[in-house]
VMD Tcl script that builds the backbone (N, CA, C; Angstrom):
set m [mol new atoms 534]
animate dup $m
set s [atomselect $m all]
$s set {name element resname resid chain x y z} {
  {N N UNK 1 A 10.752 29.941 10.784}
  {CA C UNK 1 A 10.843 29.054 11.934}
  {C C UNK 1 A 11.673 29.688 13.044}
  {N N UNK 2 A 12.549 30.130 13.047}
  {CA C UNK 2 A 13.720 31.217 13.757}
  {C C UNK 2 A 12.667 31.870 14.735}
  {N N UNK 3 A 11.684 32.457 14.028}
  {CA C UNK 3 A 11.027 33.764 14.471}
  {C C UNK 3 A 9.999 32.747 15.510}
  {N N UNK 4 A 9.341 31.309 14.947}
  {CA C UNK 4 A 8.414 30.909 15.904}
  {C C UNK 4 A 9.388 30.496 17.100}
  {N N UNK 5 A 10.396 29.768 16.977}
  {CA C UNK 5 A 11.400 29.415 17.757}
  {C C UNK 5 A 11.998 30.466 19.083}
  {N N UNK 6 A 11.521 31.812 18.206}
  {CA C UNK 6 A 11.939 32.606 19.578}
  {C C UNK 6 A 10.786 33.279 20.340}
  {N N UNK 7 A 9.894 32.888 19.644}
  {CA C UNK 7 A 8.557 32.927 20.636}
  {C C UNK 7 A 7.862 32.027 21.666}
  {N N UNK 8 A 8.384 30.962 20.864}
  {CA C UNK 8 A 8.387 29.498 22.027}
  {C C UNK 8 A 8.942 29.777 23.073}
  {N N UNK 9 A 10.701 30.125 22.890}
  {CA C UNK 9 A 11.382 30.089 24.141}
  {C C UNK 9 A 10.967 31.865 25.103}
  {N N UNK 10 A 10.642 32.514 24.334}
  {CA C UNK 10 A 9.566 33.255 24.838}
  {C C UNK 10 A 8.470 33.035 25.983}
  {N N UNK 11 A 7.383 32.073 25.510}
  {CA C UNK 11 A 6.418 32.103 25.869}
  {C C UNK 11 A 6.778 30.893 27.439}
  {N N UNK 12 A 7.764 30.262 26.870}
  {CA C UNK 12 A 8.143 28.849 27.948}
  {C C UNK 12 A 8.836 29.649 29.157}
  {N N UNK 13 A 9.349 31.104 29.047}
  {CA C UNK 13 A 9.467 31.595 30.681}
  {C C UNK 13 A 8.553 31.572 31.073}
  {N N UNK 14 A 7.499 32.291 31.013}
  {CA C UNK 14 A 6.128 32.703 31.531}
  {C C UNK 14 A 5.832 31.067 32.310}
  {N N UNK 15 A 4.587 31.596 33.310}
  {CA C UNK 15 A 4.013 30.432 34.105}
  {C C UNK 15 A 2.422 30.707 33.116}
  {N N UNK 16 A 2.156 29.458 32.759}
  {CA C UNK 16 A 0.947 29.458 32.173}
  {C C UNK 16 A 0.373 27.814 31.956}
  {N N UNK 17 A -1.006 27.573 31.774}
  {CA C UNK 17 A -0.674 26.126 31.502}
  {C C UNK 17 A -0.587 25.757 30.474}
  {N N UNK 18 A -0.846 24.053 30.054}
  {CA C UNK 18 A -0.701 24.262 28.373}
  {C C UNK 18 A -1.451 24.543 27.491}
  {N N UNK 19 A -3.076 24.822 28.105}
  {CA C UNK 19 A -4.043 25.644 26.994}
  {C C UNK 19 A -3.314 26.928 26.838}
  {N N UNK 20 A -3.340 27.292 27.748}
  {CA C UNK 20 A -2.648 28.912 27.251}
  {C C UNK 20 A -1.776 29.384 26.228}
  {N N UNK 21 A -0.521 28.126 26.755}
  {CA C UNK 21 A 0.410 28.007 26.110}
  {C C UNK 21 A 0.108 28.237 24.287}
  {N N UNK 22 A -0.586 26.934 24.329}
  {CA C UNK 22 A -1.040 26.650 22.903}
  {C C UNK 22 A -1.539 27.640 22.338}
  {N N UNK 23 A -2.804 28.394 23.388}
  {CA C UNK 23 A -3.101 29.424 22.416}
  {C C UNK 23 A -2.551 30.575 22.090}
  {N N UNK 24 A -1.576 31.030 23.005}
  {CA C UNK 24 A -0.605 32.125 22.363}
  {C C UNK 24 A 0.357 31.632 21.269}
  {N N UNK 25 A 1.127 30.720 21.513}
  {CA C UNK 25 A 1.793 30.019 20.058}
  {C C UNK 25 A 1.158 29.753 19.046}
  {N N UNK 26 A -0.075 29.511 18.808}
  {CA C UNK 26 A -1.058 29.244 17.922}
  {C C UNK 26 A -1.468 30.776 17.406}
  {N N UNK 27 A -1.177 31.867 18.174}
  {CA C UNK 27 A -1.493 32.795 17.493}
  {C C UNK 27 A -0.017 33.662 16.690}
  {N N UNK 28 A 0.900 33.252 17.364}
  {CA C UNK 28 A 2.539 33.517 16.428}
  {C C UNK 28 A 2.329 32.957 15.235}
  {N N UNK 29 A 2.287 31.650 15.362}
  {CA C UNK 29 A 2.497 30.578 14.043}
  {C C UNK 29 A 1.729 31.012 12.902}
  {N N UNK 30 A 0.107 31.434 13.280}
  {CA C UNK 30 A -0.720 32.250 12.422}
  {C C UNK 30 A -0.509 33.394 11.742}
  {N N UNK 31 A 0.701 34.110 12.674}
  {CA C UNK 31 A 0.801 35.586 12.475}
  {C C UNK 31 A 2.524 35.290 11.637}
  {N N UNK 32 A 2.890 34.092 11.691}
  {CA C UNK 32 A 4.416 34.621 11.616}
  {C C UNK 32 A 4.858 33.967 10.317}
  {N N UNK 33 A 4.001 32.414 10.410}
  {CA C UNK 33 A 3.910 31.335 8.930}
  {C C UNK 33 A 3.519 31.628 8.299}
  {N N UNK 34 A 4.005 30.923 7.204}
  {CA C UNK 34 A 2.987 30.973 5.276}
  {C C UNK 34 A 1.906 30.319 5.388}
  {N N UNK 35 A 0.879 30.614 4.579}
  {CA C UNK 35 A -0.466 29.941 5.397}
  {C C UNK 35 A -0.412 28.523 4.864}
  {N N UNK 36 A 0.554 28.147 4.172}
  {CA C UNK 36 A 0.713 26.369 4.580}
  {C C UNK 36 A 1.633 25.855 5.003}
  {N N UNK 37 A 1.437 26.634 5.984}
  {CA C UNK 37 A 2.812 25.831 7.329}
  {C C UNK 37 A 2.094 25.515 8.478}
  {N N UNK 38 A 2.391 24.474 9.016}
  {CA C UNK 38 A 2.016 24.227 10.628}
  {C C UNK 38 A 2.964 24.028 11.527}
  {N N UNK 39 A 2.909 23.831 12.518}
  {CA C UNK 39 A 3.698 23.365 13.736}
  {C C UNK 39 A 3.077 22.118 14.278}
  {N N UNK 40 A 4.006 21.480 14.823}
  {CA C UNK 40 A 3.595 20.367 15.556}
  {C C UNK 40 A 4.421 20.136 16.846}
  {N N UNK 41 A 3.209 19.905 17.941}
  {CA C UNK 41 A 4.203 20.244 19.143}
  {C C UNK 41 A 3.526 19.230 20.807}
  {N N UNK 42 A 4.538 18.902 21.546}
  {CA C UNK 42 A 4.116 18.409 22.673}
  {C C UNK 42 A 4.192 19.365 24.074}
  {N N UNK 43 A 3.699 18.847 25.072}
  {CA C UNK 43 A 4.136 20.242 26.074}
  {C C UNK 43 A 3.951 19.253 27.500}
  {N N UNK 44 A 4.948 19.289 27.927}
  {CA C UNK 44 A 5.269 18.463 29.784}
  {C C UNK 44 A 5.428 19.434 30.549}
  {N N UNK 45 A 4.365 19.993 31.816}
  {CA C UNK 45 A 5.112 20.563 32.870}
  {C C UNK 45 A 5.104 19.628 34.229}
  {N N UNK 46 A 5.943 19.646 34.696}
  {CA C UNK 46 A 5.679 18.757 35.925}
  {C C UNK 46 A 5.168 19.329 36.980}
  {N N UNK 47 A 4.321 18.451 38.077}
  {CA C UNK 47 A 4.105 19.329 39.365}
  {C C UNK 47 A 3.834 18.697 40.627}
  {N N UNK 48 A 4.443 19.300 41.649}
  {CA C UNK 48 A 4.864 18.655 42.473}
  {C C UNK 48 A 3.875 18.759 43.759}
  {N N UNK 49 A 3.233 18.198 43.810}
  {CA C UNK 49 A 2.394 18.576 45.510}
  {C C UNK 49 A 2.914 18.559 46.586}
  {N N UNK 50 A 3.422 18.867 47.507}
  {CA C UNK 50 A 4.554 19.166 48.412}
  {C C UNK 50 A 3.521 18.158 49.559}
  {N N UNK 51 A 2.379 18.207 49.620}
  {CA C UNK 51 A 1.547 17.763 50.576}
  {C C UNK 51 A 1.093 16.527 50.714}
  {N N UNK 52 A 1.235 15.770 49.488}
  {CA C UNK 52 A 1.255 14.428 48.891}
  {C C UNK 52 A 2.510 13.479 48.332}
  {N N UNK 53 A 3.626 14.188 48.173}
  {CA C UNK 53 A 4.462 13.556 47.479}
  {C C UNK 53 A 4.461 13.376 46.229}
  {N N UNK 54 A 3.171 13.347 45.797}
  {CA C UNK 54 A 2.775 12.974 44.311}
  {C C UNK 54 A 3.204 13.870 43.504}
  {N N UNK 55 A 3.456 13.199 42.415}
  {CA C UNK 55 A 4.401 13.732 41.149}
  {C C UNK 55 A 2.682 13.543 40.046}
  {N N UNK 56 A 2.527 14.458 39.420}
  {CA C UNK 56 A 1.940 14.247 38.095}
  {C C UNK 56 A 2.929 15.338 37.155}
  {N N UNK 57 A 2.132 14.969 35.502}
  {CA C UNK 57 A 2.353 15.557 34.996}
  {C C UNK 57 A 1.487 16.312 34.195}
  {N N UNK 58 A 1.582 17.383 33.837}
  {CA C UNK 58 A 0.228 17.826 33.086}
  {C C UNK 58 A 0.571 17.591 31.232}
  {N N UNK 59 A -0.020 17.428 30.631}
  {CA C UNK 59 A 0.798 17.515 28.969}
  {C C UNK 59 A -0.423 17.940 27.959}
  {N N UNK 60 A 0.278 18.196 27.080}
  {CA C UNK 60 A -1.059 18.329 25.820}
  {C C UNK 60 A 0.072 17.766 24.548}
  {N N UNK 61 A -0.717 17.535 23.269}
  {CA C UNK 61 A -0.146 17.376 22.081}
  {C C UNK 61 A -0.860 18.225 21.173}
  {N N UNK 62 A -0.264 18.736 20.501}
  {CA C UNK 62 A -0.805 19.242 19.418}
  {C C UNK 62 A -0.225 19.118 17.721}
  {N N UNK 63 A -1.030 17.909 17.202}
  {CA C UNK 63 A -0.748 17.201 15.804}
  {C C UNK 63 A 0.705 16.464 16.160}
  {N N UNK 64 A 0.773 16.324 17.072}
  {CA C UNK 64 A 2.460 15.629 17.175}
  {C C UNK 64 A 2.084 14.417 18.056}
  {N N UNK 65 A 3.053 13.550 17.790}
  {CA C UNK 65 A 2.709 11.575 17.977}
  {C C UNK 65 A 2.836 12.043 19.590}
  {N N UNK 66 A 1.792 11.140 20.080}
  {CA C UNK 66 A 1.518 10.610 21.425}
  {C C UNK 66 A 2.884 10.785 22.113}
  {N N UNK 67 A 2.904 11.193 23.460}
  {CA C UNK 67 A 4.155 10.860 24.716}
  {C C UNK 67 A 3.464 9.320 25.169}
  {N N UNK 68 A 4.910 8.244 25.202}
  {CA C UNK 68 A 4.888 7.484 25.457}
  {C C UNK 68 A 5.243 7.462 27.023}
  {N N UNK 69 A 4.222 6.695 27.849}
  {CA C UNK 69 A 4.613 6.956 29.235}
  {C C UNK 69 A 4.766 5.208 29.193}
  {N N UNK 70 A 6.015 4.637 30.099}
  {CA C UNK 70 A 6.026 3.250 30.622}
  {C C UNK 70 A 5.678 3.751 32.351}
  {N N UNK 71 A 5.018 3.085 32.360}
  {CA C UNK 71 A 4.079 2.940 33.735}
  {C C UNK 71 A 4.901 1.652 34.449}
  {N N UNK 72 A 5.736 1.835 35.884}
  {CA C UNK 72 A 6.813 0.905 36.798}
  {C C UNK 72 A 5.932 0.214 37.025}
  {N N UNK 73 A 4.520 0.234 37.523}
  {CA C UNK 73 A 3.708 -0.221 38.024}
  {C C UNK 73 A 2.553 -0.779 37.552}
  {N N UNK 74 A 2.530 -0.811 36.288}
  {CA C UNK 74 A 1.799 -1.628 35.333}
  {C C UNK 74 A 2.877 -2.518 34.379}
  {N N UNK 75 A 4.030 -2.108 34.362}
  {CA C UNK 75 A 5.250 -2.724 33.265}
  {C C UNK 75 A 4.860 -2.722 32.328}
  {N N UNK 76 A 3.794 -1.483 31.977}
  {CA C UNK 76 A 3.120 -1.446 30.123}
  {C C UNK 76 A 3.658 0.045 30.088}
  {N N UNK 77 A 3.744 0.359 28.442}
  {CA C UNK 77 A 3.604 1.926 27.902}
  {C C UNK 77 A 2.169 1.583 27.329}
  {N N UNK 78 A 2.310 2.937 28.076}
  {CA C UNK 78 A 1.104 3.770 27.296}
  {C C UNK 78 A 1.233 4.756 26.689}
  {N N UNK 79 A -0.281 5.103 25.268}
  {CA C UNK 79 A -0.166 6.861 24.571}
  {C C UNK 79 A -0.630 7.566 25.678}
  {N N UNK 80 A -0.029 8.672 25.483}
  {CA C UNK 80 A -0.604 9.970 26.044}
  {C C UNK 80 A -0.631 11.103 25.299}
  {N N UNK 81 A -2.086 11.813 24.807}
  {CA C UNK 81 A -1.959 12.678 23.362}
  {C C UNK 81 A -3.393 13.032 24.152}
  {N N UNK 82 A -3.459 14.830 23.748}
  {CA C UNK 82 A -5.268 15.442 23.655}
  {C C UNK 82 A -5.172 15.229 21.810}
  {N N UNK 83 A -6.437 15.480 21.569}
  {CA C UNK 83 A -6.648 15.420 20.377}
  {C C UNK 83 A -6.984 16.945 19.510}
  {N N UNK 84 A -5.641 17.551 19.561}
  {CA C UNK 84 A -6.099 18.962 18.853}
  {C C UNK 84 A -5.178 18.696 17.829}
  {N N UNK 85 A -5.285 19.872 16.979}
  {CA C UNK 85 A -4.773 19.669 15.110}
  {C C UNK 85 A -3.421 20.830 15.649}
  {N N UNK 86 A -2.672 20.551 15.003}
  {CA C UNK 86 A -1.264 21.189 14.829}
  {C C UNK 86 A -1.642 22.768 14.733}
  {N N UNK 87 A -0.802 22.998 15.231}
  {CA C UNK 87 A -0.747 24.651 15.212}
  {C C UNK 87 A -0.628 25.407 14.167}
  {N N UNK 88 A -1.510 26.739 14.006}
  {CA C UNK 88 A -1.433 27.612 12.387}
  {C C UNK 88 A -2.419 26.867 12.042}
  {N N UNK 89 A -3.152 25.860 11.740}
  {CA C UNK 89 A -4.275 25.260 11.040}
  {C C UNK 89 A -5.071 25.839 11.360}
  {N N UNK 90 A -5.660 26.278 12.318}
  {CA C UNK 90 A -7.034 26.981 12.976}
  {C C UNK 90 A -7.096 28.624 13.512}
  {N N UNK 91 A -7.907 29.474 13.910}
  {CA C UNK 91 A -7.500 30.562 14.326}
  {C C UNK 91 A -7.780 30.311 15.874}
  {N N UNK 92 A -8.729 29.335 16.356}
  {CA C UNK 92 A -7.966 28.837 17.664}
  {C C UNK 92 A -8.522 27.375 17.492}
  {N N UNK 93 A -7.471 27.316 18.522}
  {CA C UNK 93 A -7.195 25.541 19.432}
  {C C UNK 93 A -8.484 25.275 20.420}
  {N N UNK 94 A -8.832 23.958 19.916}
  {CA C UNK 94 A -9.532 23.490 20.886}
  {C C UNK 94 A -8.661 22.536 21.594}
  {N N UNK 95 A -8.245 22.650 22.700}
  {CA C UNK 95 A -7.496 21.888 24.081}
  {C C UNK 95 A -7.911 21.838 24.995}
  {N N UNK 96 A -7.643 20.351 25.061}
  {CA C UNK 96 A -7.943 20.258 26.886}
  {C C UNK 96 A -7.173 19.289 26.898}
  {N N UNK 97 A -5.771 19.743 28.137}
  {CA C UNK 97 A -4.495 19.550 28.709}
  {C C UNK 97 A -5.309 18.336 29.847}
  {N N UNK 98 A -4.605 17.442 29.843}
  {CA C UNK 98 A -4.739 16.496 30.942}
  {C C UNK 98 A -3.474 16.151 31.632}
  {N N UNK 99 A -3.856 15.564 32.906}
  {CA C UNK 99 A -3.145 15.202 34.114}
  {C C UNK 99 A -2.800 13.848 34.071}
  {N N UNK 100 A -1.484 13.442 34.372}
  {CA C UNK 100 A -1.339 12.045 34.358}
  {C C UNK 100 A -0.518 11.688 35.511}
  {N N UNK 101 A -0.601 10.856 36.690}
  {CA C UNK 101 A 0.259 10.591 37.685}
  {C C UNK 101 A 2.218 10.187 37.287}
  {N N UNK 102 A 2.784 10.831 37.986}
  {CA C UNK 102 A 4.309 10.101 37.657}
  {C C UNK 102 A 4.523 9.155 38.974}
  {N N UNK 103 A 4.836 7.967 38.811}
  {CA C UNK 103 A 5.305 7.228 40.384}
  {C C UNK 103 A 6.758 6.828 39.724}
  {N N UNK 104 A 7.769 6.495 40.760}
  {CA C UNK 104 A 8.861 6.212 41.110}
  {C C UNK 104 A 9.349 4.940 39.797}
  {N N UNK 105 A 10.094 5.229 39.012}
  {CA C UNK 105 A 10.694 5.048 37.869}
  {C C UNK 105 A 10.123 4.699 36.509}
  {N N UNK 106 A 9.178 5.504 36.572}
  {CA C UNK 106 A 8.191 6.184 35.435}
  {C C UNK 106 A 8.941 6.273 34.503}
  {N N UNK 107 A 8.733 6.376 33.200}
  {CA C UNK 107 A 9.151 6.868 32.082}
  {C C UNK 107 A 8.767 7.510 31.046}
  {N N UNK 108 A 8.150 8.797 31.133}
  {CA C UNK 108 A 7.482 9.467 30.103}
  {C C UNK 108 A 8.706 9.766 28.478}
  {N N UNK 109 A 8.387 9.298 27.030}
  {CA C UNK 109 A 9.300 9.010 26.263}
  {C C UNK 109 A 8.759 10.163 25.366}
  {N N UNK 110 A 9.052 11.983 24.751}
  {CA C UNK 110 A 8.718 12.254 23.924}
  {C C UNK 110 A 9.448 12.208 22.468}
  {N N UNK 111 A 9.050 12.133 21.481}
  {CA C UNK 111 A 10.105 11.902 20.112}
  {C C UNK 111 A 9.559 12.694 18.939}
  {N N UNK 112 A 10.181 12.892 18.502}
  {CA C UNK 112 A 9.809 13.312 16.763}
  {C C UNK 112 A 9.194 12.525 15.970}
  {N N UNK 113 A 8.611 12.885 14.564}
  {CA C UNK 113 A 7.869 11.562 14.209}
  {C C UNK 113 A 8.942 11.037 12.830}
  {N N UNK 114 A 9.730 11.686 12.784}
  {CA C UNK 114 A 10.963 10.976 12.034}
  {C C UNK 114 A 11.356 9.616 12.388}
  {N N UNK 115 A 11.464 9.596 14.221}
  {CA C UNK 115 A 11.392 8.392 14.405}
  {C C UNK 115 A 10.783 7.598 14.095}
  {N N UNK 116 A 9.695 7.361 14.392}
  {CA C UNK 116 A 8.494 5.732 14.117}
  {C C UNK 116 A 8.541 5.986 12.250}
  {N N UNK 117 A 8.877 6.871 11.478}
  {CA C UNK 117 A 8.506 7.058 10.116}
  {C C UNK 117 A 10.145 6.555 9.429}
  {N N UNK 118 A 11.359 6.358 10.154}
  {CA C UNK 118 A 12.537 5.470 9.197}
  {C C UNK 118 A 11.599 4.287 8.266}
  {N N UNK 119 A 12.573 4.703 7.375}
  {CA C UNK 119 A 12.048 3.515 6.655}
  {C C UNK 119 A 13.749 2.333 5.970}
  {N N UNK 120 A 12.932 1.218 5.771}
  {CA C UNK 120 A 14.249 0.417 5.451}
  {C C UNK 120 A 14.246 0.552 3.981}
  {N N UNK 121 A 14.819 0.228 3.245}
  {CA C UNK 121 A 15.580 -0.029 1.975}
  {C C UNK 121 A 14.428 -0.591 1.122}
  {N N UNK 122 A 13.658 -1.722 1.849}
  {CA C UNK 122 A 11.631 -1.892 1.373}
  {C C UNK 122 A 10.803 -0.861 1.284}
  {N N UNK 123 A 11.111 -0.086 2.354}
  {CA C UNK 123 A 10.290 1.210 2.178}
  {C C UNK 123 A 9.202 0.873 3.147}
  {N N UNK 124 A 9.454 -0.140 4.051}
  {CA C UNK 124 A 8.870 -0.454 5.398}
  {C C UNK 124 A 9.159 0.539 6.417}
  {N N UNK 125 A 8.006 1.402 7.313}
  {CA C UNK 125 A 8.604 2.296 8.603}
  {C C UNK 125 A 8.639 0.999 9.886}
  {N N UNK 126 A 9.915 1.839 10.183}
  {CA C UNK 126 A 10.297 1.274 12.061}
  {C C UNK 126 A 8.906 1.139 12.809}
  {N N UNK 127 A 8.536 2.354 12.563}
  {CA C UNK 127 A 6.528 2.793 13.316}
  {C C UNK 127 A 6.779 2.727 14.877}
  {N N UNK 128 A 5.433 2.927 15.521}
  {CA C UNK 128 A 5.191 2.537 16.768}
  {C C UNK 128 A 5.495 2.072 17.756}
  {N N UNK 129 A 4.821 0.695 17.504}
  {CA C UNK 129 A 5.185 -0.464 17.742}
  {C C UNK 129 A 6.432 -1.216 18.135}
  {N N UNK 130 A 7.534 -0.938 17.315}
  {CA C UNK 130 A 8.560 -1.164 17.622}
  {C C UNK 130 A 9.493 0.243 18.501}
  {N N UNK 131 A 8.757 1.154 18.577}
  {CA C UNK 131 A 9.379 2.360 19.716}
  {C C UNK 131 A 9.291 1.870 21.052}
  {N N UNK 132 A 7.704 1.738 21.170}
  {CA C UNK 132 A 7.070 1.343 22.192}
  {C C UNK 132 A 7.952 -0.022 23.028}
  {N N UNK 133 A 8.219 -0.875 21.928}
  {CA C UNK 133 A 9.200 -2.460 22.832}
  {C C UNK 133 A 10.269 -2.024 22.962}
  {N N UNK 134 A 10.737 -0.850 22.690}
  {CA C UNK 134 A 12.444 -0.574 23.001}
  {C C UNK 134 A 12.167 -0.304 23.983}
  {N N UNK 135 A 11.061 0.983 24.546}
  {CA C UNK 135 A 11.033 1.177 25.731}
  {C C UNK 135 A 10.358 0.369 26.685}
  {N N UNK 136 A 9.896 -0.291 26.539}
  {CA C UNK 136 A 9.247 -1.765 27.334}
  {C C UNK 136 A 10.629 -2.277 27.983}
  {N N UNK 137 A 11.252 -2.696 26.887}
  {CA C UNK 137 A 12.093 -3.186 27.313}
  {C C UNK 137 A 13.225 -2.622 27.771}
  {N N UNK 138 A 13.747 -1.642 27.586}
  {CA C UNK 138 A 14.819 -0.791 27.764}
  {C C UNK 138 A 14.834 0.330 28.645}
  {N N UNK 139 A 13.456 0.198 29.906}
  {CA C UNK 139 A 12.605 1.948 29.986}
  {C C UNK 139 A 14.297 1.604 31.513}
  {N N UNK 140 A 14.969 0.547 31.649}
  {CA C UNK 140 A 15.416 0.598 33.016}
  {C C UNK 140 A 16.737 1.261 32.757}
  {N N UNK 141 A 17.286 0.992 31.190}
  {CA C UNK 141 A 19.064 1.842 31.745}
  {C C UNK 141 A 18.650 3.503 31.257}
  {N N UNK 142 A 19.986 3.532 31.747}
  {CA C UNK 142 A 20.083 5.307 31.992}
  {C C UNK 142 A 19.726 5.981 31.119}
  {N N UNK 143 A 19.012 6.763 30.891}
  {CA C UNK 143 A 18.192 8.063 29.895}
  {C C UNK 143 A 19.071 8.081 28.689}
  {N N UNK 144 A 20.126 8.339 28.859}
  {CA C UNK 144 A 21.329 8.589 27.729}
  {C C UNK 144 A 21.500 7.713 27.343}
  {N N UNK 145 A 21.663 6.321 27.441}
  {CA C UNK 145 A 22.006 5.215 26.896}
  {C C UNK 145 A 20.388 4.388 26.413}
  {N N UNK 146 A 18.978 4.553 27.261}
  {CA C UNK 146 A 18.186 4.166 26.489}
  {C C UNK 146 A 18.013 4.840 25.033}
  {N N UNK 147 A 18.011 6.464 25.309}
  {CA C UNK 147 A 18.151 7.676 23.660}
  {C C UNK 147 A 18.534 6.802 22.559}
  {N N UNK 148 A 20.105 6.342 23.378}
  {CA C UNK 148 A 21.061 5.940 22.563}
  {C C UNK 148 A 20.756 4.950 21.716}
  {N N UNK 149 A 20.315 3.793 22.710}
  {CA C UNK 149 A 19.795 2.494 22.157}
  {C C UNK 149 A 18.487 2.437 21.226}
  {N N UNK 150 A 17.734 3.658 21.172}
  {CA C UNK 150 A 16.545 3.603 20.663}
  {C C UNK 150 A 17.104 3.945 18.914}
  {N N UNK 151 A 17.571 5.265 18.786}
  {CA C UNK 151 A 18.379 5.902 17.983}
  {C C UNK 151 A 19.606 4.337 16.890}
  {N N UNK 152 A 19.721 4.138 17.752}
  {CA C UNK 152 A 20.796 2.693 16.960}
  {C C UNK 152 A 19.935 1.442 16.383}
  {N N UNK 153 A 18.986 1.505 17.258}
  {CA C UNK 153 A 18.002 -0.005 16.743}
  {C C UNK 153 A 17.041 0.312 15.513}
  {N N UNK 154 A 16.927 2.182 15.706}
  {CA C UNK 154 A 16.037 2.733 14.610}
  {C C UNK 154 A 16.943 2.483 13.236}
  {N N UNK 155 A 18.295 3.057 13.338}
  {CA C UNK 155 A 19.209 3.201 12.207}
  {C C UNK 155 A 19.427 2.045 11.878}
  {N N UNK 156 A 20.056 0.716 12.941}
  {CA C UNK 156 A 20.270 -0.801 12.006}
  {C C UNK 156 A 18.919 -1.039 11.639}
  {N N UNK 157 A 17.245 -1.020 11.720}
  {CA C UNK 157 A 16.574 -1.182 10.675}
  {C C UNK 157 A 16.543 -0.320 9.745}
  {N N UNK 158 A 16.925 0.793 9.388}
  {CA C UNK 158 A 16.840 1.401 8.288}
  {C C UNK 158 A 18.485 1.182 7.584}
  {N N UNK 159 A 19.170 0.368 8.005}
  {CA C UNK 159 A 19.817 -0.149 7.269}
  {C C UNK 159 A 20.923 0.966 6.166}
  {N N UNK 160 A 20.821 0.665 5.429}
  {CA C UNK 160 A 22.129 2.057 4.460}
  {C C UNK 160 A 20.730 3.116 3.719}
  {N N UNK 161 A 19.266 2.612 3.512}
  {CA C UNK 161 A 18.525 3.792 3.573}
  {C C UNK 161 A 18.541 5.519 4.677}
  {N N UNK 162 A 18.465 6.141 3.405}
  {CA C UNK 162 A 18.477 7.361 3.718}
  {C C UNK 162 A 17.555 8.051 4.931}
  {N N UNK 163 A 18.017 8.567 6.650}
  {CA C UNK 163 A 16.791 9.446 6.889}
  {C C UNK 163 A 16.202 10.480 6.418}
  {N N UNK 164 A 14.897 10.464 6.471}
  {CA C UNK 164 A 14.750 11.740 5.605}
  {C C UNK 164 A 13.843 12.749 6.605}
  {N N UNK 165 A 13.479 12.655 8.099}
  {CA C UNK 165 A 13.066 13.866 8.770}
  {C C UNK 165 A 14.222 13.813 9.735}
  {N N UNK 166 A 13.537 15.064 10.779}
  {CA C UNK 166 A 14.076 14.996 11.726}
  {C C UNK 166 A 14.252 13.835 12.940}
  {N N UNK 167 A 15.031 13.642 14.274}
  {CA C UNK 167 A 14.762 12.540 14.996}
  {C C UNK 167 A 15.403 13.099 16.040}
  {N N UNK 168 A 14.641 13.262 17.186}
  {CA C UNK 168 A 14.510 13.902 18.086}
  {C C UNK 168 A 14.282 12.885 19.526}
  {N N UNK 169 A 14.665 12.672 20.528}
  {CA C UNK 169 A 14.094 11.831 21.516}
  {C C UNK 169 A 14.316 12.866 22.921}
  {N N UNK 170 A 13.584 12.665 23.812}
  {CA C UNK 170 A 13.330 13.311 25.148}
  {C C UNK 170 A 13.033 12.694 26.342}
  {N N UNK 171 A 13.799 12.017 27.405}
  {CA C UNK 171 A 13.293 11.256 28.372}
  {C C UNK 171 A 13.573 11.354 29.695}
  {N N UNK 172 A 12.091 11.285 30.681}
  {CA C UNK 172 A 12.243 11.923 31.728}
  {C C UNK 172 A 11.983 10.640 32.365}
  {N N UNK 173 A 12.753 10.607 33.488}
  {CA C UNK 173 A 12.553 9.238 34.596}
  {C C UNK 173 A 12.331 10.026 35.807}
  {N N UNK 174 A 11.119 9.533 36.646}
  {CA C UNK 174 A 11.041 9.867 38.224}
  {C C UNK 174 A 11.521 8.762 39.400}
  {N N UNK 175 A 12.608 9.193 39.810}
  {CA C UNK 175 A 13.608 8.616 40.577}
  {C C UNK 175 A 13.155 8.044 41.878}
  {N N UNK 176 A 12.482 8.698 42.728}
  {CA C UNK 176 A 12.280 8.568 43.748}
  {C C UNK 176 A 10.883 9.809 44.746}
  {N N UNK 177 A 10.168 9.210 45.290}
  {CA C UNK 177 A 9.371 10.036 45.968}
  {C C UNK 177 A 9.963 11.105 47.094}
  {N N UNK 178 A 9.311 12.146 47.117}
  {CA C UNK 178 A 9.661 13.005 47.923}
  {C C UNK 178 A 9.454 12.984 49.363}
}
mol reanalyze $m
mol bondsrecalc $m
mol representation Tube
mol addrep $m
């Protein structure tokens, strides 16, 4: 993992988009993993039209849970995921990276899947569903303190049960138009 890890931050100088992306990492992971290992991975670049103001974002997923976007202007989240298989599974990726608008206090939410997968002391997961209403409801305080709040509401349902993956959260807010 070390070795894919420094090919990532490798490949993330370069300007490329996220097919590209994918398919050069997709060819490390092949070349660098045991052949039953995969990767699982999301990818945000932002971009800015200087001529429009408009903010999109471009993203892809690959085998990794949907980016949750809360939309200011619908007051819903939505998934945002292409549908390709995790990396190292294939000798190439089929991707196709899509475009999604950002407007003025947007909230695109990416996470690990440790998150939605806590489980309580039943052996019930947190899941989805309940990610999704934290940020419904929570998409308005500050980045660090929604993390925070998401991270705490996950742990009091899992209660004195053990986590057992990783838990990871990532959140980008667009502030204001240009």
């Amino acid at each position: 993992m070390t070795m894919i890890k420094s090919q990532l931050f490798s490949l993330a100088s370069e300007p490329h988009d996220a097919g590209d992306f994918f398919q050069r990492l997709n060819q490390c992971v092949r070349k660098l993993a045991p052949k039953n290992m995969f990767v699982t991975a999301a990818y945000v670049a932002l971009a800015q039209e200087a001529s429009t103001a408009a903010a999109q974002i471009e993203f892809a997923t690959v085998g990794h849970p949907p980016i949750l976007h809360y939309s200011a202007a619908r007051d819903a989240v939505e998934e945002l995921s292409t549908s390709a298989t995790a990396l190292g599974m294939r000798a190439t990726l089929t991707l196709k990276p899509r475009v999604t608008a950002l407007q003025r206090d947007d909230v695109p939410l990416l996470y690990t899947d440790g998150i939605c997968e806590q489980m309580n002391p039943k052996k019930e997961q947190w899941g989805l569903e309940r990610l999704k209403a934290e940020l419904q409801q929570h998409h308005h305080l500050p980045l660090a303190q929604l993390c925070d709040r998401i991270m705490r509401t996950g742990a009091a349902f899992r209660g004195n049960a053990a986590a057992h993956d990783d838990m990871t959260l990532v959140a980008i807010r667009r502030e204001a138009q240009v």
